[in-house]
LOMAR-250819 format. One record per residue (C-alpha): x negated, y negated, z negated; residue in three letters. Coordinates in steps of 0.001 Angstrom, whole numbers, plus 500000, padded with zeros to 6 digits. Example, Ala and Ser with C-alpha at 12.3 -4.5 7.8 and 13.67 -1.06 7.14 Angstrom:
residues 2
487700504500492200ALA 486330501060492860SER 
end
This chain:
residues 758
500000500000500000UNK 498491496843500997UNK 498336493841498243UNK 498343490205499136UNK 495764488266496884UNK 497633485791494693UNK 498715482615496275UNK 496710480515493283UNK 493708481326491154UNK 493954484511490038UNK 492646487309487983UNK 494115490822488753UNK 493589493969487279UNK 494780496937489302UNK 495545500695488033UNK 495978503369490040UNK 495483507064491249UNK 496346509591493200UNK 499461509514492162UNK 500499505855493490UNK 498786506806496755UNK 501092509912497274UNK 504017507779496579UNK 503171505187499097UNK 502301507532501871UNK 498725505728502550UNK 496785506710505533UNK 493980509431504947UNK 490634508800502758UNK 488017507365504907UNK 484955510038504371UNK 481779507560504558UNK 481345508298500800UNK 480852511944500090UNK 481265513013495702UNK 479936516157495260UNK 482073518267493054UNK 480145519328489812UNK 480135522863489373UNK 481051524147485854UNK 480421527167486309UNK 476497528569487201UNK 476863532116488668UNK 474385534469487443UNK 472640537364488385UNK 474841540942488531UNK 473403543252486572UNK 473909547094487265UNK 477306548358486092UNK 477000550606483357UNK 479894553625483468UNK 482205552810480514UNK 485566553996479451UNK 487125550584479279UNK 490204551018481195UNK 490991548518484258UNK 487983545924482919UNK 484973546391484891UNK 481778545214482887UNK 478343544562483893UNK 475720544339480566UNK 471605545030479846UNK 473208547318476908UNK 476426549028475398UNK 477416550606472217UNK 480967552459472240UNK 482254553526468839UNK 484612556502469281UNK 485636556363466128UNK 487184552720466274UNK 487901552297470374UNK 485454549597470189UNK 483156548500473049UNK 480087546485472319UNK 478395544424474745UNK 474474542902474619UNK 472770540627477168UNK 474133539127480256UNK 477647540468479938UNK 479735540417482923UNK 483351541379482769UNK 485774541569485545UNK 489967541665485186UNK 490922541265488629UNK 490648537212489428UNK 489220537012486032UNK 485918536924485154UNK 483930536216482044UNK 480042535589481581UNK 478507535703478280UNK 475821537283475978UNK 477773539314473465UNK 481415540613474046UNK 483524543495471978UNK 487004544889473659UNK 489165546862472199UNK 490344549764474347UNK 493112550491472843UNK 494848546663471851UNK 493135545527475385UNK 491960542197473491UNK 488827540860473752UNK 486641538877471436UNK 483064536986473081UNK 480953534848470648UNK 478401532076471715UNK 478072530721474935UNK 480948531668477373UNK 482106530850481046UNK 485379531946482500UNK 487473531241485480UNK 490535532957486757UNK 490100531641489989UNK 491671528308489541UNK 490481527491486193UNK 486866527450485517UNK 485828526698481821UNK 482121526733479931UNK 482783526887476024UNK 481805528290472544UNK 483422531127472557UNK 486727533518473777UNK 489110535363472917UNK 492028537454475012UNK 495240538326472881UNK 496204541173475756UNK 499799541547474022UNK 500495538122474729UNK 498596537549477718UNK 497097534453476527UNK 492893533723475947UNK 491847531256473867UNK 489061528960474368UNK 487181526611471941UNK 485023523354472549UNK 485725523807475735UNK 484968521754479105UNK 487099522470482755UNK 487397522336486088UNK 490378522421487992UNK 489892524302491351UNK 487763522302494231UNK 489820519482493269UNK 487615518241490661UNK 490177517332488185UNK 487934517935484776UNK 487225517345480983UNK 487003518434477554UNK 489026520345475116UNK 488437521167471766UNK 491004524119472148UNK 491954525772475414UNK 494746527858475895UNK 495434530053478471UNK 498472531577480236UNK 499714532757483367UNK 500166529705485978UNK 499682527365482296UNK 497151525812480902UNK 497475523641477604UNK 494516521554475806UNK 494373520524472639UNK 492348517400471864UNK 491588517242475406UNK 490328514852478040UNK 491223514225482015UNK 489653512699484498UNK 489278513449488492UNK 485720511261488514UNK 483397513809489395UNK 481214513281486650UNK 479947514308482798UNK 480641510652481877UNK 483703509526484188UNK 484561505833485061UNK 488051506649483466UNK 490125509239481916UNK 493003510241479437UNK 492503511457476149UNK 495299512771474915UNK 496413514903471486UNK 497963517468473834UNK 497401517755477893UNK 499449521013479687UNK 498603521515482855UNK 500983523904485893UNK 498969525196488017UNK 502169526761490474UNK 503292522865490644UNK 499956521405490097UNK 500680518696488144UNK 500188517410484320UNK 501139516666481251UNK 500215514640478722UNK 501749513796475357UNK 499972510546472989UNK 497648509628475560UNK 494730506627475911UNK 494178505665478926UNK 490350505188479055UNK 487710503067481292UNK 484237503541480738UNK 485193504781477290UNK 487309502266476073UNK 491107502643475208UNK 493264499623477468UNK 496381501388477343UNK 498323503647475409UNK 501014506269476725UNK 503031508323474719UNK 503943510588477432UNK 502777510513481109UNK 502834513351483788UNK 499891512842486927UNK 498959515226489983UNK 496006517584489654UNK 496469517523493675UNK 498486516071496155UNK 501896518007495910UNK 504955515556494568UNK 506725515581491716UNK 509261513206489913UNK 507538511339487199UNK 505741507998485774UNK 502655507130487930UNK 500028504911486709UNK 501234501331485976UNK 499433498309487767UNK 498476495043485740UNK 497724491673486855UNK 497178488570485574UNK 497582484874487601UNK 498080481053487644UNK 501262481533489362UNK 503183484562487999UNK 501802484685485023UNK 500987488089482848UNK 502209490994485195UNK 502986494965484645UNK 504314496873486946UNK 505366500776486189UNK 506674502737489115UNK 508586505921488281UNK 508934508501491158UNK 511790510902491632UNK 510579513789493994UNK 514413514613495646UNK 513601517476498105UNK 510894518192500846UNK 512094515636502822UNK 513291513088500625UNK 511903511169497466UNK 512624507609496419UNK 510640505179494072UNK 511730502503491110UNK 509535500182490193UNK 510223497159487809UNK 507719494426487731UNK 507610492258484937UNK 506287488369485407UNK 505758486062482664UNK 506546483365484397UNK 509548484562486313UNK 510882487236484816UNK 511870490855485544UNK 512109492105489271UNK 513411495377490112UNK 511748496960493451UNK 512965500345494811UNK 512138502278497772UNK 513925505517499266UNK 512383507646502321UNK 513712510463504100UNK 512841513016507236UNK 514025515684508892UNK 513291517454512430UNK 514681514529514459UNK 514265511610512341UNK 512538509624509416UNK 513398506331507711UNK 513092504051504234UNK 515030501600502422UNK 513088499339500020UNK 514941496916498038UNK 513473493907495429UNK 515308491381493327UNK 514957488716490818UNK 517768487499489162UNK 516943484942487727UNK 513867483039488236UNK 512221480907485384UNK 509649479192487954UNK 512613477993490301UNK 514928474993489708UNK 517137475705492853UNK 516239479121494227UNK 517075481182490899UNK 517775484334492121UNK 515137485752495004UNK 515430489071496926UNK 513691490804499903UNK 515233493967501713UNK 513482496480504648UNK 515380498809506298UNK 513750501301509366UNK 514801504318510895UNK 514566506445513909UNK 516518509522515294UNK 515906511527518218UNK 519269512822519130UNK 517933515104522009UNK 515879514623525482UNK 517593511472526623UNK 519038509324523458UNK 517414507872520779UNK 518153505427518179UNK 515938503120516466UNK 516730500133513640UNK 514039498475511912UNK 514498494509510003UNK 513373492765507011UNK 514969489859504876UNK 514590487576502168UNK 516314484902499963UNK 513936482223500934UNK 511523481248503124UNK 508980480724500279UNK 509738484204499294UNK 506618486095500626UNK 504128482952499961UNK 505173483538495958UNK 505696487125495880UNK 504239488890499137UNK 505757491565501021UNK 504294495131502707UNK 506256494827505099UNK 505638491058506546UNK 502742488792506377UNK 502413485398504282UNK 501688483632507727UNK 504768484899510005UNK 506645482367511284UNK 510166484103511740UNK 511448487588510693UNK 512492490036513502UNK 515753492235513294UNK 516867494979515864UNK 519022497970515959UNK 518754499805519352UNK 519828503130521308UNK 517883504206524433UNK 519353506405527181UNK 516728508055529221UNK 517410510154532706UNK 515582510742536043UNK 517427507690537484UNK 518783506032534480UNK 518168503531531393UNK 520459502201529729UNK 519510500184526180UNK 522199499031523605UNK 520632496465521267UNK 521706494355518497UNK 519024491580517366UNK 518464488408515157UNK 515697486502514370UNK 515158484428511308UNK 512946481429511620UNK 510800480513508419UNK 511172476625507728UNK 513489473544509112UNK 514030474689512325UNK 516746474716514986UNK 518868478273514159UNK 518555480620516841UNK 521132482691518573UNK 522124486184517249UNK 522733488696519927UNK 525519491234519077UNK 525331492977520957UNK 523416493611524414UNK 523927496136527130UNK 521642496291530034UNK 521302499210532600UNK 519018500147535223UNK 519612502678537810UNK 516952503817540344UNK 518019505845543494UNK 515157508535544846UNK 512755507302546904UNK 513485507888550455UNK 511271507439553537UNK 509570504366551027UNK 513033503002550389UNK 514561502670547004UNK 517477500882545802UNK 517952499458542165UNK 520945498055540379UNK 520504496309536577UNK 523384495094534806UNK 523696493286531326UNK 526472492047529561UNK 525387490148525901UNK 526931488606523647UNK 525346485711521640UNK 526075484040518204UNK 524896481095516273UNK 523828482143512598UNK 524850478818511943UNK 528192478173513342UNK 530542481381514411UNK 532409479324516498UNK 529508478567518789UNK 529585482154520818UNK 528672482810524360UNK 529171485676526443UNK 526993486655529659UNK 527469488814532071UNK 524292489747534892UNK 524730491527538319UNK 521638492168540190UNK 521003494518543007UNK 518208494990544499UNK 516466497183547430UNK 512734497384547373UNK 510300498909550379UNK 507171500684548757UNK 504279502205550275UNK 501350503584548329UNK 497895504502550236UNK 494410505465548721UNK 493185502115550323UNK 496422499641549649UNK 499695499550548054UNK 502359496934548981UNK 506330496334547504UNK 508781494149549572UNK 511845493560547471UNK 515481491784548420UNK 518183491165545562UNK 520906489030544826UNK 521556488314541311UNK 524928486877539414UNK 525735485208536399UNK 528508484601534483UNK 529096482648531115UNK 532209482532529225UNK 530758479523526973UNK 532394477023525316UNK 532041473261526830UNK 529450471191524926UNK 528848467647525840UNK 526010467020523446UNK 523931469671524764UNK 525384469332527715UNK 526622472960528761UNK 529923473420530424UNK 532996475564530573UNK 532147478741531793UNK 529490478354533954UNK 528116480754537285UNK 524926480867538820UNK 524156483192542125UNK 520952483460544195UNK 519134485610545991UNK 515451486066545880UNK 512893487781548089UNK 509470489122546686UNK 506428490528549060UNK 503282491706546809UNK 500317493497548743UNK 497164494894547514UNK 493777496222548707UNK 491747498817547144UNK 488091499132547763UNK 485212500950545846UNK 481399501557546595UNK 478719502814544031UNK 476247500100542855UNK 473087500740541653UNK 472327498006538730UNK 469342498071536428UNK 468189501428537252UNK 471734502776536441UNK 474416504029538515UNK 478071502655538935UNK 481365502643540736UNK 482249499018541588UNK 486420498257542274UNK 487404495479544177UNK 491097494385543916UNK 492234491822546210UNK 496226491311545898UNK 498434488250547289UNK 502070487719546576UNK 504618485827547786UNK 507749484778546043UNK 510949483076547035UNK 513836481978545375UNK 516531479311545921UNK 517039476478543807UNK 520160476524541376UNK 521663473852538836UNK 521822475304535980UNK 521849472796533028UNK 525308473428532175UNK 523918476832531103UNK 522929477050527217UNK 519439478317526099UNK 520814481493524273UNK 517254483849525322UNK 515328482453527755UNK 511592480709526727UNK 508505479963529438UNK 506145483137529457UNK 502141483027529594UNK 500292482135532699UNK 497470484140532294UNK 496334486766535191UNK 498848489111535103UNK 501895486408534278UNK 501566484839537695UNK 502247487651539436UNK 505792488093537618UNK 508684487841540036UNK 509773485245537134UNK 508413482615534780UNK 511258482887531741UNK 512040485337529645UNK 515459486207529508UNK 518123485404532414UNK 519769481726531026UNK 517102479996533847UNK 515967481572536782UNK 513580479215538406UNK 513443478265541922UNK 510286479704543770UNK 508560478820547173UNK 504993479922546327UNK 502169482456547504UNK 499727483468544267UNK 496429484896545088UNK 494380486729542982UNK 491332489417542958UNK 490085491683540018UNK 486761493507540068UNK 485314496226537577UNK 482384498199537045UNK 482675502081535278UNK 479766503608534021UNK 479081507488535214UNK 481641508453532294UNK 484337506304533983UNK 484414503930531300UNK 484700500202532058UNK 482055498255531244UNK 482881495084533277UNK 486307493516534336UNK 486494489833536013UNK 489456488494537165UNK 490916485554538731UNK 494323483908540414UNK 496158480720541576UNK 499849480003542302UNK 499967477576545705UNK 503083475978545380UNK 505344475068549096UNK 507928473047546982UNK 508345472227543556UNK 510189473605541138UNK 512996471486539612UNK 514604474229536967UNK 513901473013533399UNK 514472474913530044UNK 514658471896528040UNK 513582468433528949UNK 511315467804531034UNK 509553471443530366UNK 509408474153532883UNK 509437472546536161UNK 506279472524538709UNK 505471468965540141UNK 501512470390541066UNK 500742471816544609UNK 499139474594542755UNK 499176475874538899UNK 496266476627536483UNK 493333478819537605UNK 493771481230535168UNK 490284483625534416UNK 489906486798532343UNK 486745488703531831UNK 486217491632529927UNK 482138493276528780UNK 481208496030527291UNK 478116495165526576UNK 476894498416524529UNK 479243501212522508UNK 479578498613519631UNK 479390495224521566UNK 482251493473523209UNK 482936490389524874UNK 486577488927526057UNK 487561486000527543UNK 490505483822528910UNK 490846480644530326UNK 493177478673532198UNK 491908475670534424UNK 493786472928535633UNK 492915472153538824UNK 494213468449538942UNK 493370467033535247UNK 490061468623535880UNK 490364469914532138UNK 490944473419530481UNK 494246473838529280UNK 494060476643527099UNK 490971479327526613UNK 490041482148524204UNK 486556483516524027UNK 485660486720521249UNK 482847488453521120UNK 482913491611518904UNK 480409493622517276UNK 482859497027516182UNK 481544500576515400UNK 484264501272513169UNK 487273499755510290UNK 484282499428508084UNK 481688497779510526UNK 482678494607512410UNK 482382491214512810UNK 483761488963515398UNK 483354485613516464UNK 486056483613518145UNK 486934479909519901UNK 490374479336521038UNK 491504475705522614UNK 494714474671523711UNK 496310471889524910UNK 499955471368524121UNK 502801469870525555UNK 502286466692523826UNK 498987466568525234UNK 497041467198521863UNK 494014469599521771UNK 493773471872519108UNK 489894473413519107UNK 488862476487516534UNK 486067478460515676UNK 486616481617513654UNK 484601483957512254UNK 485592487732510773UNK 483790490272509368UNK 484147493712507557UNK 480675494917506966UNK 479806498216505210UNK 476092497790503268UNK 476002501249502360UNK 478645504180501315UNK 479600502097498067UNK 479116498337499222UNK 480977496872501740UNK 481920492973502742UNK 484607490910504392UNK 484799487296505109UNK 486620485142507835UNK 486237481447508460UNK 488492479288510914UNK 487144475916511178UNK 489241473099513347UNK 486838470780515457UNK 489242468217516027UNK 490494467437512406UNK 486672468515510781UNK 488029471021508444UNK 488738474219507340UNK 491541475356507762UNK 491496479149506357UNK 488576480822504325UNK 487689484312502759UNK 485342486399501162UNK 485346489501499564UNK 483083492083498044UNK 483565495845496906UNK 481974497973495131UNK 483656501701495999UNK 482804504831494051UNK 483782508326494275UNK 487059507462491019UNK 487025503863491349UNK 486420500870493350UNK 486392496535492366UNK 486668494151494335UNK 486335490782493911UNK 487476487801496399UNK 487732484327497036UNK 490016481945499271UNK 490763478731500781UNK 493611478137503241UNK 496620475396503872UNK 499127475692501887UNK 502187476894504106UNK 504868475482502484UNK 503587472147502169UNK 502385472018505990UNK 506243472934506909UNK 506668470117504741UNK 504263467771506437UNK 506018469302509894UNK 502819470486511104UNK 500065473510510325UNK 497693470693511758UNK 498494467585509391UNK 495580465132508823UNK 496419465403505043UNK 497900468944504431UNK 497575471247500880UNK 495025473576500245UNK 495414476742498098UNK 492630477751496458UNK 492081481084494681UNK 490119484622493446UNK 490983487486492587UNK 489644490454491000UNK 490469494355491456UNK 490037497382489868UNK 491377500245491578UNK 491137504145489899UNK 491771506676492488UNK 490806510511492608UNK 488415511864494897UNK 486906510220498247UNK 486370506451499002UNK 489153503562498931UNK 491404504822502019UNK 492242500689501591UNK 490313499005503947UNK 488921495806503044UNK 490029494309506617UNK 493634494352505161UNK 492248491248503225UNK 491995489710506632UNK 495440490863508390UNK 496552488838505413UNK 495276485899506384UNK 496460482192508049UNK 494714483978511028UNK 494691487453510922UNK 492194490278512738UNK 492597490473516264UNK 491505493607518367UNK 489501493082521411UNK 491000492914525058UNK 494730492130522517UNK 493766488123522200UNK 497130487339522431UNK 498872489679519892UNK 
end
């Protein structure tokens, strides 16, 4: 489970185990840091067996002394017995043929295959299949689950300590454990229990438990798990203590209330659930009342995913978060959104799948984070797509969409749209060139309110048709560079695009938004999402992309480049004054992609305006990445905006492993035009086989008051400043929490390379 650092300074103390990780479902252990598993028990030499009369027990010894008279069985010098999983090494051992018990004095080792213990001596009551063990000190199985009893007892698929210890460090001296009056351990559901326990780190008491149960592996069971503790400027004193109910197999469910000082009690609960088709969770928090607030006294968040897969062509999938507030995940965080997201994304959708047919049913909503104009709801939407067989390079598509929009504002402002669009498209493939000729006619129809503010009116239709030719060449050679051989591309494409111009400003923005004109966005047959503007088109866009692949067809070079050459300019706006073409050509937009070695990368996009003679918007990264725990990237983004302001960054992130047990992370996004920073981190952790601490530092705007200001950008805006400290217990294996979470969390978060836009 990933945890946001505190939005203030901070100190935060954080206990957990195996337990909490099984509960959360976290992602495998990374295995950089290997613990060796202490052995308890050293096996010895086998001496020869000596014949004896002793029943089922087979016994290995230097010497034996049988009294007849008494049916006892006496045992000198590197004793060996054997009861079929059971075995028992010691110096000196009597059994009693005809009771079956068994008596050993001085130094003993025993394991019954799952239970391996070293102690001062043993003893075997056969008639009640129970052996006793004294000073004793344990290992559970491989799993390294261990400690000290001063009394062992045990019993078949039981094991119970008396004045015990429990720990899973792998170590004589572990960074934690329990000490407990009483610990009984179940070996068939491999799990514990512990009655008056101290919770111990570095061998001293910090919390006290009069009953707890904890895993010995990973198998589930309903129970307390270990409680996490924090401390901080804003929240105050916090404790939370999660209790998980293990329902079946396939279902389990989690209640966890966190206390806050200074806000008071919030209940959080999460419920899961799979089967052979389908999984999904439910995970529900709530304050009712809190102290810090004046006017937001009761704060809530909700998440709510599933999917089903009904059978080879339908499938269902809903997935959306909420909260109260939009200050809600700046004060309290969230798994299951980030501090910095803007809006909040709802959808519920069922996908039909065929040879020629897709159809999509889709309800969505969106819920912008600050004063902003409410967008429209969209309940629901049903778009279709057939696609006839392909016959002598003909095929013939028809897409249909009827949608319904709301505004989450005002119920009475509701629009529906109906879209008509056939299409038939000519497509011939060849080794050497490909090329798509496509003819449609497409039809709209609103059943929309009149709105003279806006300036929409009654019931609206738009029709058009639209032509689209798109060719491409293929060419390849090998090129011998630098003593090494590769296989050069060489991707020449040109595409022209027609459509007719339509007015359509009595048509309300309900979906539609202007897309990205990078490389592959000026080929689109369209330059808005959605269908409430189609734009009017007279234009030929030429472009060419060329790569080099190494002799294990990887690519290790990509450039690419294209223009838009406009015959007529385009007079369709979204909103004022934005969307139309007055140029006789667009941006020259660029992308280039190295891989410079297996762990170097650079990426890079710009787009050029011809006319201004200026660059309108670029991002450069380069990337050193051998894995989660080794990168560091450098980035410079610059944009120009509608208003004509230039925002330029430079950025820095890193994750950087010293060694098995130290690793760093640190980012650093510095604006050039205001001279500041505007978002800083750094983090260190130490990670160790039990435990791991972390400790980390930050400086960023403050969200809430740059909303405030009306811009992330402000010449004056609020900085939060803050650190935090961590101190995780966990069983065997190294942190499987990355310390590049830290940065996902962040103003700007991680970006992968070749994804600079996600």
């Amino acid at each position: 489970m990933r945890k946001n650092l505190a939005n203030n300074t901070a100190l935060v103390l954080l206990i957990s185990a195996a337990a909490s990780a099984m509960a959360n479902a976290q992602q495998p252990a990374d295995k950089t840091l290997t613990c060796a598993i202490p052995e308890v028990l050293i096996k010895q030499t086998a001496q020869p067996f000596i014949a004896l009369p002793v029943g089922a027990i087979g016994v290995r010894a230097d010497r034996a002394d049988i009294a007849s008279d008494t049916q006892v069985a006496s045992f000198f010098g590197n004793v060996e017995m054997q009861l079929g999983e059971q075995q028992l090494w010691t110096e000196q051992a009597q059994i009693n043929q005809q009771s079956g018990n068994i008596n050993a004095n001085g130094a003993t080792q025993f394991s019954d295959g799952s239970v391996r213990v070293v102690s001062e001596n043993f003893r075997l009551n056969s008639a009640e299949n129970r052996a006793y063990l004294s000073g004793a000190r344990y290992q559970i199985g491989n799993t390294g689950a261990q400690g000290k009893a001063d009394l062992l007892a045990l019993e078949p698929q039981k094991v119970t300590l008396s004045g015990s210890t429990f720990s899973t460090c792998p170590s004589n001296e572990p960074a934690w454990q329990l000490s407990a009056k009483t610990i009984q351990l179940s070996e068939d559901e491999a799990w514990g229990e512990a009655w008056h326990a101290r919770f111990e780190l570095f061998g001293v008491p910090v919390l006290y438990l009069p009953y707890i149960n904890f895993p010995i592996d990973d198998q589930p069971k309903s129970g307390l798990l270990f409680p996490t503790i924090r401390s901080s400027q804003q929240n105050g004193f916090e404790v939370e203590l999660p209790y998980y109910f293990s329902i079946s197999p396939h279902m389990d469910a989690t209640l966890t209330p966190r206390y806050m000082a200074e806000r008071g009690l919030m209940m959080q609960g999460e419920y899961r659930y799979r089967s052979s088709n389908g999984s999904g969770a439910f995970n529900l928090a709530y304050l009712g009342n809190d102290k810090a607030s004046t006017s937001d006294n009761s704060r809530f968040s909700w998440r709510l995913e599933h999917e089903q897969v009904w059978n080879e062509q339908w499938r269902t999938y809903v997935n959306g978060v909420g909260i109260s507030d939009d200050n809600y995940l700046s004060d309290f965080g969230s798994d299951f959104a980030g501090r910095a997201d803007a809006q909040l994304y709802r959808h519920a959708q069922a996908d039909y799948r065929s040879n020629n047919w897709r159809l999509t049913i889709r309800a969505e909503d969106f819920e912008l984070l600050g004063n902003y104009r409410s967008p429209y709801r969209t309940l629901p939407q049903i778009s279709s797509l057939y696609t006839s067989p392909r016959t002598a390079n003909f095929e013939y598509q028809f897409a249909s969409e009827i949608s319904h929009f709301q505004n989450q504002d005002d119920s009475s402002d509701a629009t529906t749209r109906v879209h008509l669009e056939p299409q038939v498209r000519y497509i011939m493939e060849q080794p050497g060139y490909d090329w798509l000729a496509e003819l449609g006619y497409s039809y709209t129809y609103y059943q929309q309110a009149e709105h003279q503010a806006t300036g929409r009116s009654a019931n609206p239709t738009r029709a058009m048709p639209h032509f689209r030719w798109r060719g491409r060449l293929n060419f390849e050679r090998p090129l011998g560079l630098a003593g090494q051989q590769y296989r050069q591309t060489l991707e020449p494409q040109v595409q022209y695009l027609w459509t007719p111009y339509r007015d359509q400003t009595g048509i309300g923005i309900y979906d539609a938004t202007l897309m990205q004109d990078d490389y592959r966005g000026l080929f689109r047959a369209r330059r808005f999402s959605g269908l409430d503007r189609i734009a009017d088109a007279n234009q030929v866009t030429v472009g060419a992309s060329s790569s080099l692949y190494d002799q294990s067809s990887r690519e290790v070079f990509r450039f690419s480049a294209a223009q838009i050459y406009y015959f007529a300019e385009s007079r369709t706006e979204l909103f004022e004054n934005t969307g139309t073409v007055t140029a006789s050509r667009s941006d020259l937009a660029f992308e280039s992609r190295i891989r410079l070695s297996d762990s170097w990368y650079f990426n890079s996009a710009l787009q050029y305006d011809m006319e201004l003679k200026r660059t309108q918007k670029s991002q450069t990264a380069v990337e050193y990445r051998e894995n989660q725990s080794n990168l560091v990237q450098f980035t410079h983004r610059n944009v120009t905006t509608l208003l004509g302001d230039t925002i330029e960054q430079l950025g820095v992130q890193a994750v950087y492993e010293l060694s098995p047990k130290w690793q760093l992370a640190s980012n650093w996004y510095y604006d050039l035009g205001q001279k500041r920073t505007n978002d800083a981190l750094f983090a260190v952790q130490y990670n160790d086989c039990c435990w791991a601490f972390r400790i980390g530092a930050y400086r960023r705007i403050n969200r809430s008051a740059a909303d405030t200001l009306g811009s992330a950008f402000a010449a004056t805006p609020e900085f939060d400043n803050g650190i935090s400290f961590q101190f995780i217990i966990k069983g065997l294996g190294s942190d499987n929490r990355s310390l590049i979470d830290l940065l996902e969390q962040s103003l700007f978060s991680y970006r992968q390379p070749f994804h600079l836009s996600n």
